[in-house]
Chimera marker file (.cmm) of the C-alpha trace (Angstrom):
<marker_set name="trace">
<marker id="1" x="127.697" y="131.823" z="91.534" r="1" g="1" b="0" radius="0.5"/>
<marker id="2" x="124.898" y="129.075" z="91.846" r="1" g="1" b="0" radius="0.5"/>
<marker id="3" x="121.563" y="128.816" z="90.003" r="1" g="1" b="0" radius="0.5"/>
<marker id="4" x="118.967" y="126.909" z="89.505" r="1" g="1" b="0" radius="0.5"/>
<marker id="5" x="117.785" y="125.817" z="86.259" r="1" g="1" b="0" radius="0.5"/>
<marker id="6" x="115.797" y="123.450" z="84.579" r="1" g="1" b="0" radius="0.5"/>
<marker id="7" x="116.991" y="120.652" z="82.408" r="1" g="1" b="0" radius="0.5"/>
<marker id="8" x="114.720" y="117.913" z="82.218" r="1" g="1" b="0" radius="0.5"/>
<marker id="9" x="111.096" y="117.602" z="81.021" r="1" g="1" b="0" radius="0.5"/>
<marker id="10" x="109.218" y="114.443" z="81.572" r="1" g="1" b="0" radius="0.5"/>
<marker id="11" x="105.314" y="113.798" z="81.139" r="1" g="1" b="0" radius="0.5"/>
<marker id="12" x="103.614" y="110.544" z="82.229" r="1" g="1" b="0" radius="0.5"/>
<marker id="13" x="100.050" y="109.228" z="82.294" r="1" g="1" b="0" radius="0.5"/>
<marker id="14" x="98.519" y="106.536" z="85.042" r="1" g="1" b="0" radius="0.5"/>
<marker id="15" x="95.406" y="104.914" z="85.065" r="1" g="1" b="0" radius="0.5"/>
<marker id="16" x="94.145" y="103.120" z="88.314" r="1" g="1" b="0" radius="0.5"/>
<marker id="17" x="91.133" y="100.972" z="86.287" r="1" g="1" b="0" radius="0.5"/>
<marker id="18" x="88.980" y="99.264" z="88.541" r="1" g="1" b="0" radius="0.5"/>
<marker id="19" x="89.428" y="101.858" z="92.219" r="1" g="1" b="0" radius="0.5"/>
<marker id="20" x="89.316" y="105.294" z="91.544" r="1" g="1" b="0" radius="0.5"/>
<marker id="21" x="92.521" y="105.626" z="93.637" r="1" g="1" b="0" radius="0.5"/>
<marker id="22" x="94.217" y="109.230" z="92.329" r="1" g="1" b="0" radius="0.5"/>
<marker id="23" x="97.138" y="108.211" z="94.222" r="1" g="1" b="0" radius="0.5"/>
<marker id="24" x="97.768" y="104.721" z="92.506" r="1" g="1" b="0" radius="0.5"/>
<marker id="25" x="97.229" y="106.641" z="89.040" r="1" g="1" b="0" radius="0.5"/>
<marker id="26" x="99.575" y="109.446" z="90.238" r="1" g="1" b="0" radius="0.5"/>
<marker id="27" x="101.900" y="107.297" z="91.211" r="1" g="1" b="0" radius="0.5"/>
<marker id="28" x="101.422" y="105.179" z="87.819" r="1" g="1" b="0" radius="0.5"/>
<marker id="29" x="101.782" y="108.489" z="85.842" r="1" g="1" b="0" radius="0.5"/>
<marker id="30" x="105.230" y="109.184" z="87.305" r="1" g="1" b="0" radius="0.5"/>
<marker id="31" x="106.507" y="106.137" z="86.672" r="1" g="1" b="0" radius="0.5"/>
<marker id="32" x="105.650" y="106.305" z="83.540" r="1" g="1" b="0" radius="0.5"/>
<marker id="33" x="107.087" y="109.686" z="82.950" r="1" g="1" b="0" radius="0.5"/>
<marker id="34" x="110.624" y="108.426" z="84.482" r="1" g="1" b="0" radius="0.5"/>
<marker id="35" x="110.437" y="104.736" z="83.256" r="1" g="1" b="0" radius="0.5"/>
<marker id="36" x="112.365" y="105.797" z="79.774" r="1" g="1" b="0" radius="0.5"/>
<marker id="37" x="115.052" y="108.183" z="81.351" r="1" g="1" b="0" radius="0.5"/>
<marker id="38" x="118.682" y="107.364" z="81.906" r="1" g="1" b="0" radius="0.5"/>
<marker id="39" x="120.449" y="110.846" z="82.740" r="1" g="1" b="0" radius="0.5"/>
<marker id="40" x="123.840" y="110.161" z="83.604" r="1" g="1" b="0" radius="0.5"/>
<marker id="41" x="125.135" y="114.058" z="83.734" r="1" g="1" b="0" radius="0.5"/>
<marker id="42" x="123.473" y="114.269" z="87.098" r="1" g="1" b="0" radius="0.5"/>
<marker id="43" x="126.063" y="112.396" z="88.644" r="1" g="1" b="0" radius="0.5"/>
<marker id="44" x="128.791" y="114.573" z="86.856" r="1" g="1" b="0" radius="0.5"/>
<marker id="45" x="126.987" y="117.439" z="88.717" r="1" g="1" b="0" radius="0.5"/>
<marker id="46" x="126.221" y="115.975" z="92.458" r="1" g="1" b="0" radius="0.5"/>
<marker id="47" x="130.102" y="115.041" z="92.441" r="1" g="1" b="0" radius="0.5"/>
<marker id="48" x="131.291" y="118.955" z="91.735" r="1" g="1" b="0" radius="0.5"/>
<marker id="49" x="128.844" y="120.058" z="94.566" r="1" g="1" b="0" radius="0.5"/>
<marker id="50" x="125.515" y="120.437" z="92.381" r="1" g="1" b="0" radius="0.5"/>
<marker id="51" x="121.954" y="119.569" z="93.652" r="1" g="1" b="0" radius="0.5"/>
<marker id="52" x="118.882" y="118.366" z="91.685" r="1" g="1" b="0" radius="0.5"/>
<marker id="53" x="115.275" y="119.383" z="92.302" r="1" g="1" b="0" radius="0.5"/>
<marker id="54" x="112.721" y="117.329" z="91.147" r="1" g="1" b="0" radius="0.5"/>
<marker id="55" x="109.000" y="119.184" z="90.781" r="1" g="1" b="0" radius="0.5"/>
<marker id="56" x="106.559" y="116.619" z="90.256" r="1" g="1" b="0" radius="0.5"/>
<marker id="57" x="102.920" y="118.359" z="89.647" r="1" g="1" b="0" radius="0.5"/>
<marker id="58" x="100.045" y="115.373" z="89.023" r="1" g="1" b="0" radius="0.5"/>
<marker id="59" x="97.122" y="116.410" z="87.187" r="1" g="1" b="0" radius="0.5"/>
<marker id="60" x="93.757" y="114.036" z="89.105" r="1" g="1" b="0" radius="0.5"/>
<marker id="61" x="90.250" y="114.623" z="89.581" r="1" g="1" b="0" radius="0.5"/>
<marker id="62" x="90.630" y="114.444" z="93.174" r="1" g="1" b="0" radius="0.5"/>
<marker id="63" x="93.719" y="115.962" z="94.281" r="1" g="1" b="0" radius="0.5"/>
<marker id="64" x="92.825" y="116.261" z="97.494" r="1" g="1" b="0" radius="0.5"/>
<marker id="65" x="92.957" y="112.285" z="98.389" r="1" g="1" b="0" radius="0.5"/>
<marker id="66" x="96.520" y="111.943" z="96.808" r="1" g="1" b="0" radius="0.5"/>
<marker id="67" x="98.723" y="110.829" z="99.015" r="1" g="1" b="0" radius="0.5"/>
<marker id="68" x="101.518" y="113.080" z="98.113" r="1" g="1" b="0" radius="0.5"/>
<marker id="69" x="104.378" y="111.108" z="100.183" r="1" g="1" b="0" radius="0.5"/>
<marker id="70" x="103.580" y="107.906" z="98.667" r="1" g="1" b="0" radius="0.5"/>
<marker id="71" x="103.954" y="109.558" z="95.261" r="1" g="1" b="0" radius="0.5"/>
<marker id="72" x="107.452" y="111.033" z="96.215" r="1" g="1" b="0" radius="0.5"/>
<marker id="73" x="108.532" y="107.638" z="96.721" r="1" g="1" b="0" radius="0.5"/>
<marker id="74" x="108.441" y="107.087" z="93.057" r="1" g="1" b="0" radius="0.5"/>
<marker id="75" x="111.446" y="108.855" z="92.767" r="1" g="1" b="0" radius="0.5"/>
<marker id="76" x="114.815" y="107.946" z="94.076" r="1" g="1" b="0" radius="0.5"/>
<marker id="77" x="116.321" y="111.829" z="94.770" r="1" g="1" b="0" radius="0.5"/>
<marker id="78" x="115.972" y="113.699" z="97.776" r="1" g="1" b="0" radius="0.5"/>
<marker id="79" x="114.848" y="116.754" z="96.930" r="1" g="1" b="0" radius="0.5"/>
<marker id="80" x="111.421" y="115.973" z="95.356" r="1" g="1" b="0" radius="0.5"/>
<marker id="81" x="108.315" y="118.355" z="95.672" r="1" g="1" b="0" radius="0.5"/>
<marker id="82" x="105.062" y="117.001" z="94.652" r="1" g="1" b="0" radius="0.5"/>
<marker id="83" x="101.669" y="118.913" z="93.976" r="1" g="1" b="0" radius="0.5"/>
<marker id="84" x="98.815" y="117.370" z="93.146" r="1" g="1" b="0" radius="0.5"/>
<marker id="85" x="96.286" y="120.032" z="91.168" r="1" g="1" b="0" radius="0.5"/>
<marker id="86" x="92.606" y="119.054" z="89.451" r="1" g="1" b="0" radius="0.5"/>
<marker id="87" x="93.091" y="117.377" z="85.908" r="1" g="1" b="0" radius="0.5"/>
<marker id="88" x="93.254" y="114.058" z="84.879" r="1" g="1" b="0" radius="0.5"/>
<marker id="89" x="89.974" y="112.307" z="84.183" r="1" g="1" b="0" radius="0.5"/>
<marker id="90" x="87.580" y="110.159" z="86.028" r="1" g="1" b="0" radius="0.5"/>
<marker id="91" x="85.951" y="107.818" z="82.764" r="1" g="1" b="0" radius="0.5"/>
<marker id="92" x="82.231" y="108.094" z="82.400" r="1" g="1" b="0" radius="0.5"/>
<marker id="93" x="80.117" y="105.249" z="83.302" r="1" g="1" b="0" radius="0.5"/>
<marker id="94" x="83.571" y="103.464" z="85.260" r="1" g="1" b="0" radius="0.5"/>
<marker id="95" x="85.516" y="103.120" z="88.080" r="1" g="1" b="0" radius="0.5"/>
<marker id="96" x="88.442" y="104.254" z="86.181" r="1" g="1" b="0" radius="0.5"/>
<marker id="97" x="90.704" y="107.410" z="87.120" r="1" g="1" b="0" radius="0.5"/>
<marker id="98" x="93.093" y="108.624" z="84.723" r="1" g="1" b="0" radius="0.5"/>
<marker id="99" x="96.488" y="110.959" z="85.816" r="1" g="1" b="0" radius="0.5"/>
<marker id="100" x="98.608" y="113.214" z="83.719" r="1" g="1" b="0" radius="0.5"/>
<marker id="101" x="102.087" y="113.726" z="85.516" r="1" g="1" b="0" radius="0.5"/>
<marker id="102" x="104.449" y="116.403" z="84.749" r="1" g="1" b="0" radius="0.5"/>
<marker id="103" x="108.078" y="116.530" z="86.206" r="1" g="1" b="0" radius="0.5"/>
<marker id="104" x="110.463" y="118.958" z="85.644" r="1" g="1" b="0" radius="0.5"/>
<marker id="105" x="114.571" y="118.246" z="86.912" r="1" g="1" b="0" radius="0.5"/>
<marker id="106" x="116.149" y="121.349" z="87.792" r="1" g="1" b="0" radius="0.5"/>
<marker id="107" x="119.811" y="121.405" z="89.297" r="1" g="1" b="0" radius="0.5"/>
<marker id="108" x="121.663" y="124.154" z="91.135" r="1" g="1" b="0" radius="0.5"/>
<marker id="109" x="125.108" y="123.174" z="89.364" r="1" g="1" b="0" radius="0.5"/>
<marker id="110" x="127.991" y="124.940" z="91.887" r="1" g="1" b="0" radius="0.5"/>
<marker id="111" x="130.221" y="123.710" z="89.552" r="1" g="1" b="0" radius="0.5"/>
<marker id="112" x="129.391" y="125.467" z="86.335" r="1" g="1" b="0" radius="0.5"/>
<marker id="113" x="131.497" y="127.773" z="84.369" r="1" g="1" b="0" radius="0.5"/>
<link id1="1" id2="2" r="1" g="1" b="0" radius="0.2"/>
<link id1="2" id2="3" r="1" g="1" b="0" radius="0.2"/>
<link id1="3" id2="4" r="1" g="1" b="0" radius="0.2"/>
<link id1="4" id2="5" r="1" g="1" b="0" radius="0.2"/>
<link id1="5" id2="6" r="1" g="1" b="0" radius="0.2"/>
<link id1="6" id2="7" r="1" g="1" b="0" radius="0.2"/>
<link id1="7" id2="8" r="1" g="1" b="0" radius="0.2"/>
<link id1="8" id2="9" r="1" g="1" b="0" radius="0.2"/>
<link id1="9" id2="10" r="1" g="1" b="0" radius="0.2"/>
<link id1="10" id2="11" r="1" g="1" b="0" radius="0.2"/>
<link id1="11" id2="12" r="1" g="1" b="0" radius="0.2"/>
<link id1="12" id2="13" r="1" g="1" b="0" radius="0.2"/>
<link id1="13" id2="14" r="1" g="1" b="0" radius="0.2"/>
<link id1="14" id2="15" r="1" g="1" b="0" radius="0.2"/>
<link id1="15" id2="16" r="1" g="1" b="0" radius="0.2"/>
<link id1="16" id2="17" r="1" g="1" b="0" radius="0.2"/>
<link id1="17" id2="18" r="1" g="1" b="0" radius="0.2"/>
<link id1="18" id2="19" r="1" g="1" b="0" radius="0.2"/>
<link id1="19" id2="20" r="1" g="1" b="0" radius="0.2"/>
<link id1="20" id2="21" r="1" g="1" b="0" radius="0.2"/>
<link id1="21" id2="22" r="1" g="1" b="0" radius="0.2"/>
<link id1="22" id2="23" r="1" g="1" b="0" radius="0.2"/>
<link id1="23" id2="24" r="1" g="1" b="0" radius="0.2"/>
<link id1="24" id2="25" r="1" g="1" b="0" radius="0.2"/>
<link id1="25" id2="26" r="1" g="1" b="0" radius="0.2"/>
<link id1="26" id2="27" r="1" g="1" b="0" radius="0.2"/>
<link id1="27" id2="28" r="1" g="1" b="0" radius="0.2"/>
<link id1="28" id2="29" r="1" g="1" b="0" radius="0.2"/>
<link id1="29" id2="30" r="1" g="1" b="0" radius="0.2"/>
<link id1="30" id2="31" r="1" g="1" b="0" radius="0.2"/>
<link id1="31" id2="32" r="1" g="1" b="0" radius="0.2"/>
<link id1="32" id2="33" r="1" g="1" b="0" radius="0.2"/>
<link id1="33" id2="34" r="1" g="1" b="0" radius="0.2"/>
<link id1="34" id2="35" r="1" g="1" b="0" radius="0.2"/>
<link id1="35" id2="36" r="1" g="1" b="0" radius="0.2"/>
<link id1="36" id2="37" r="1" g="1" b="0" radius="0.2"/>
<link id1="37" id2="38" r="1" g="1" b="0" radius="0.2"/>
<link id1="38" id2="39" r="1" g="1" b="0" radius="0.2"/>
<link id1="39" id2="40" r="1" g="1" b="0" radius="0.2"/>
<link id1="40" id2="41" r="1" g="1" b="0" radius="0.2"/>
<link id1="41" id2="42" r="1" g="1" b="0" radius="0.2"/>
<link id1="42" id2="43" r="1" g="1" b="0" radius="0.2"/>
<link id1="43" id2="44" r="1" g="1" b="0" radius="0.2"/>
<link id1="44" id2="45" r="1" g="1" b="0" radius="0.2"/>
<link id1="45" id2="46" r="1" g="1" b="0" radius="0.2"/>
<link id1="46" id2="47" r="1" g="1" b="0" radius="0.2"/>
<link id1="47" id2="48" r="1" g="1" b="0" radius="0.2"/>
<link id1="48" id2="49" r="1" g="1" b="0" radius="0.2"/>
<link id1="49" id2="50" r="1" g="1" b="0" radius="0.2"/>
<link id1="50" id2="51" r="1" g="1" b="0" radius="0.2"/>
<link id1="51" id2="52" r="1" g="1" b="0" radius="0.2"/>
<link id1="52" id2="53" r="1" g="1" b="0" radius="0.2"/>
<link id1="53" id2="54" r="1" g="1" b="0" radius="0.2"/>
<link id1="54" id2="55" r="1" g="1" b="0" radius="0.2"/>
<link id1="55" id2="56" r="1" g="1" b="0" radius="0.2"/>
<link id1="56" id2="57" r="1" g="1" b="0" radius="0.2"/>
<link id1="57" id2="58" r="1" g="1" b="0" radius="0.2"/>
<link id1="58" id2="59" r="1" g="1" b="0" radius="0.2"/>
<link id1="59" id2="60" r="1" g="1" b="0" radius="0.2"/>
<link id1="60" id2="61" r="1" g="1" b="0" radius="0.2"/>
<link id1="61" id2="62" r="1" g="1" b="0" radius="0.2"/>
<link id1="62" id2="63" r="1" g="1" b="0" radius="0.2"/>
<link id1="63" id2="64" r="1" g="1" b="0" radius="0.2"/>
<link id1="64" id2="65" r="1" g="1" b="0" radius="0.2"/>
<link id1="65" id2="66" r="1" g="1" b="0" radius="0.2"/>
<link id1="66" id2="67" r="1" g="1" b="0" radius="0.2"/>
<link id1="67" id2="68" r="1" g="1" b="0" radius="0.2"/>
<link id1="68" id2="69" r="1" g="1" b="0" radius="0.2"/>
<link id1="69" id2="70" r="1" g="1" b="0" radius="0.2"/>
<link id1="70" id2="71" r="1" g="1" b="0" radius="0.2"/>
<link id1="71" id2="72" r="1" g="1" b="0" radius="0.2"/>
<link id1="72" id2="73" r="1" g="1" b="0" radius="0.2"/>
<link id1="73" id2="74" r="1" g="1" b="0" radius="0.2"/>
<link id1="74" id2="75" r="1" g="1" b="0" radius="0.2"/>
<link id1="75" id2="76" r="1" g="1" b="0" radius="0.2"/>
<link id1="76" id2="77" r="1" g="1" b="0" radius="0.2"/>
<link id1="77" id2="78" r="1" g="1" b="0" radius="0.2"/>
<link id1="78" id2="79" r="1" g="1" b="0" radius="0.2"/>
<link id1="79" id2="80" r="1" g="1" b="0" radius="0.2"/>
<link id1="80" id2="81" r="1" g="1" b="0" radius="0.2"/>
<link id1="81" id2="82" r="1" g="1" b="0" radius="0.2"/>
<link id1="82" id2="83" r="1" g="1" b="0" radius="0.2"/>
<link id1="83" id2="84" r="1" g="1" b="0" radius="0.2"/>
<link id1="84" id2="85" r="1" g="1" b="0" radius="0.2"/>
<link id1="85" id2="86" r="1" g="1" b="0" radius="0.2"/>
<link id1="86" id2="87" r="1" g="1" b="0" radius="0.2"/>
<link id1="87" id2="88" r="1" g="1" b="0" radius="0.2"/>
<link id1="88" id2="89" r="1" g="1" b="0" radius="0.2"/>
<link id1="89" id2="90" r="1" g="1" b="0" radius="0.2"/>
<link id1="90" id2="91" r="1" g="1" b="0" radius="0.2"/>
<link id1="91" id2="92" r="1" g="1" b="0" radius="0.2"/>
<link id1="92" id2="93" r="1" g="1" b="0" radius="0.2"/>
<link id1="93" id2="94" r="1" g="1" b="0" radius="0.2"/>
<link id1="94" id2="95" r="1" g="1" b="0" radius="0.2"/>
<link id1="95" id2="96" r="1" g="1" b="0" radius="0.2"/>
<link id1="96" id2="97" r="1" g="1" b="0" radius="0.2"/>
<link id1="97" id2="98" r="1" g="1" b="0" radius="0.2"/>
<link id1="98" id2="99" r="1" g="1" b="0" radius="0.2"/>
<link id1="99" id2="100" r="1" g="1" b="0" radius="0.2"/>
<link id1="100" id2="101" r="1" g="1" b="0" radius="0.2"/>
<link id1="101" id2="102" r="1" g="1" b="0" radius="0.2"/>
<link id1="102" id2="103" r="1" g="1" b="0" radius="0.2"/>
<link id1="103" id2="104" r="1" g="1" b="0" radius="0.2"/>
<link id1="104" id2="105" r="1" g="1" b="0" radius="0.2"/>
<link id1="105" id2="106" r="1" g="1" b="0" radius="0.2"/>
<link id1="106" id2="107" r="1" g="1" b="0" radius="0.2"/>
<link id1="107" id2="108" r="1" g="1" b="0" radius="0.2"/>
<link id1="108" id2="109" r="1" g="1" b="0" radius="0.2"/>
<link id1="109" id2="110" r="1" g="1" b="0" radius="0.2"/>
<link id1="110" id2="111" r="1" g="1" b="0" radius="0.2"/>
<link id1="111" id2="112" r="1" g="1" b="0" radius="0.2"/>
<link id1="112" id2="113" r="1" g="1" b="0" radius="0.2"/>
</marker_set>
């Protein structure tokens, strides 16, 4: 029996400072969010037949111009969704955008017990 379940909660936040680009920031937040993680179990799991899902949801005041593929690319797994929803913060009186990232790792572990 296979399931999927989450295991992994990471939160980032990316600031694009002179462009209001949502994509750079999004793309900064994830980074951030993964820059600190080192989770060796996953390869335990993809080697007994497991899959990871990464959900990446990015939190900008224009979601609509992200550029959701080039935020995918911040992460090195296949299966990566990303979903950018109306957050973040554009700064008053700047050209600075500010993006909250989370990402949650799930993994369908075939090999569990």
């Amino acid at each position: 029996m296979s399931r999927v379940k989450p295991h992994v909660l990471e939160f980032g936040m990316g600031v694009d400072v002179h462009g209001l680009d949502c994509t750079k920031a999004a793309c900064r937040a994830v980074s951030d969010a993964i820059r600190h993680s080192s989770l060796p179990f996953f390869r335990d799991v993809r080697e007994r037949g497991g899959t990871m899902f990464v959900d990446v949801t990015v939190g900008v005041p224009d979601p609509a111009s992200v550029d959701v593929v080039r935020v995918r690319r911040e992460l090195p797994h296949v299966e990566v969704a990303v979903h950018a929803v109306a957050g973040g913060l554009r700064v008053p009186g700047s050209d600075t955008i500010i993006a909250c990232a989370a990402i949650t790792v799930s993994i369908e572990d075939r090999g569990a017990r």
